[in-house]
C-alpha positions as CSV (number, residue, x, y, z in Angstrom):
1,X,-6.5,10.2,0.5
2,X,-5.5,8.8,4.0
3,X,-3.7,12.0,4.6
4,X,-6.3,14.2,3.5
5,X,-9.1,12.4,5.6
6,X,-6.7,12.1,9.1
7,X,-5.7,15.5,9.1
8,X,-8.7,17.4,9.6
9,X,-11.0,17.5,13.5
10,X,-10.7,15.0,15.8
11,X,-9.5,12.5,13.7
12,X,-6.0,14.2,13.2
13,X,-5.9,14.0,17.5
14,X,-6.2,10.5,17.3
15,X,-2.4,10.1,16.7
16,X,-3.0,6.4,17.2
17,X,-5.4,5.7,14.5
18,X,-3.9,8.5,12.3
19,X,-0.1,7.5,12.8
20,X,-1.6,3.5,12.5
21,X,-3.4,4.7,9.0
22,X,-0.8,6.7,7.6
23,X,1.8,4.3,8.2
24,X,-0.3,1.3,6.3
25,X,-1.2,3.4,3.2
26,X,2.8,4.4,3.0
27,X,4.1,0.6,3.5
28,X,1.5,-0.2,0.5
29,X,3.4,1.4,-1.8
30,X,7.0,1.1,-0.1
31,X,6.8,-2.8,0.0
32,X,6.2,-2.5,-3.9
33,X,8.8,-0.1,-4.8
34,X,11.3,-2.6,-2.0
35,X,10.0,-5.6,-3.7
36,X,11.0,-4.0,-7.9
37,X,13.7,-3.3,-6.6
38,X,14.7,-6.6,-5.1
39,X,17.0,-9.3,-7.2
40,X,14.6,-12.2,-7.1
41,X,10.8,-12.8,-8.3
42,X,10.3,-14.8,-5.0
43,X,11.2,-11.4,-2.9
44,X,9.6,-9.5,-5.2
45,X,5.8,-11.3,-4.5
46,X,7.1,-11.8,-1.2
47,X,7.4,-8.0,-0.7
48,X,3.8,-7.9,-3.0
49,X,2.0,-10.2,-0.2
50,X,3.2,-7.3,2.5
51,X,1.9,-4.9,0.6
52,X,-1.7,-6.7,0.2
53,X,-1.4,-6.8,4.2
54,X,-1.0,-3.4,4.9
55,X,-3.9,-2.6,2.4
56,X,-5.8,-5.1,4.4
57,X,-4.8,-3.5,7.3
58,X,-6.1,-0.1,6.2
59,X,-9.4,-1.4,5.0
60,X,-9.8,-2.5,8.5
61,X,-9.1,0.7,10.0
62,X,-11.0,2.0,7.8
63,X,-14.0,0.7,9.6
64,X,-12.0,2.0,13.2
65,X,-12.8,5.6,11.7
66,X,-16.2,5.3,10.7
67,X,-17.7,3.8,13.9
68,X,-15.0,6.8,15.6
69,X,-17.2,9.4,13.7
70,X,-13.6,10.5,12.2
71,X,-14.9,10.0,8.8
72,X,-18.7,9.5,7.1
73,X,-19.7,6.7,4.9
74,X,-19.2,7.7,1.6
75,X,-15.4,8.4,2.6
76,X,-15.0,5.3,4.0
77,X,-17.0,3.6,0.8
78,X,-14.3,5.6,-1.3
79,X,-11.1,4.4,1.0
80,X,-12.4,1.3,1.1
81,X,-13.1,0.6,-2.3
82,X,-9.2,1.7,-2.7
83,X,-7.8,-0.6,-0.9
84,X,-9.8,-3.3,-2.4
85,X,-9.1,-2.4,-5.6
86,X,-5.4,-2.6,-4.6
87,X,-5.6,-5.9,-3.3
88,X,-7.2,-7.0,-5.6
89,X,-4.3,-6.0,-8.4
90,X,-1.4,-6.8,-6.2
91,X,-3.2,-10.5,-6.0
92,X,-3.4,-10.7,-9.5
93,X,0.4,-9.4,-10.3
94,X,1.5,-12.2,-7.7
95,X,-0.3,-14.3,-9.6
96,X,1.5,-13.6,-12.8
97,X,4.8,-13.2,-11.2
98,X,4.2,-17.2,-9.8
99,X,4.2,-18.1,-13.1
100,X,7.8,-17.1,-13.5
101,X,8.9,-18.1,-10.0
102,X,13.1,-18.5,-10.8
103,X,13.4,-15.6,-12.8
104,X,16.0,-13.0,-12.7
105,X,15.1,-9.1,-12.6
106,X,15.9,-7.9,-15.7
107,X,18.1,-4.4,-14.4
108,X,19.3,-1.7,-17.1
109,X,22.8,0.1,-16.2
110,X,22.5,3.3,-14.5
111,X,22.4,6.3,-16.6
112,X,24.8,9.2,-16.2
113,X,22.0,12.3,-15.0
114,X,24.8,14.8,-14.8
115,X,24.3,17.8,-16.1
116,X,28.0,19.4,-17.2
């Protein structure tokens, strides 16, 4: 959505917001893919809590794009709505995850993908 919204008119020639905006929605969902993949619960909510911050983060800017004119309000009630929604689930996965703070990752062997 992020990248659908900054690339149109003026917004998409406000490479600070845009780049700023882009860069949050992608490190949402990088810092949760980093944090599976990590070998510990405790990195794996610590790389959850960054996650919630950059959604944060674009929530705020969020607002930065509706008072620019960039977007009009029922995008930014739709964005915005998002990124709470996300927070709101990364919070509660934490949550379960601190339950089970000195827990291993569970990790299945790699599969053989090649095709002979």
């Amino acid at each position: 959505m992020v990248y659908a919204l900054s690339k149109e008119g003026a917004f998409s020639r406000d490479f600070g917001l845009c780049n700023q905006m882009r860069r949050a929605a992608v490190s949402i969902m990088s810092n949760i893919a980093e944090g599976f993949e990590s070998r510990t619960q405790r990195l794996f909510i610590e790389f959850l809590g960054r996650a919630r911050g950059s959604a944060g983060e674009l929530r705020s800017q969020a607002y930065v794009a509706l008072d620019a004119g960039y977007i009009h309000q029922s995008q930014f009630t739709q964005l915005f709505d998002l990124c709470q929604k996300c927070s709101r689930q990364i919070t509660g996965f934490m949550a379960y995850l601190k339950t089970y703070p000195d827990q291993n990752r569970l990790r299945e062997d790699e599969g053989d993908y090649r095709i002979d």
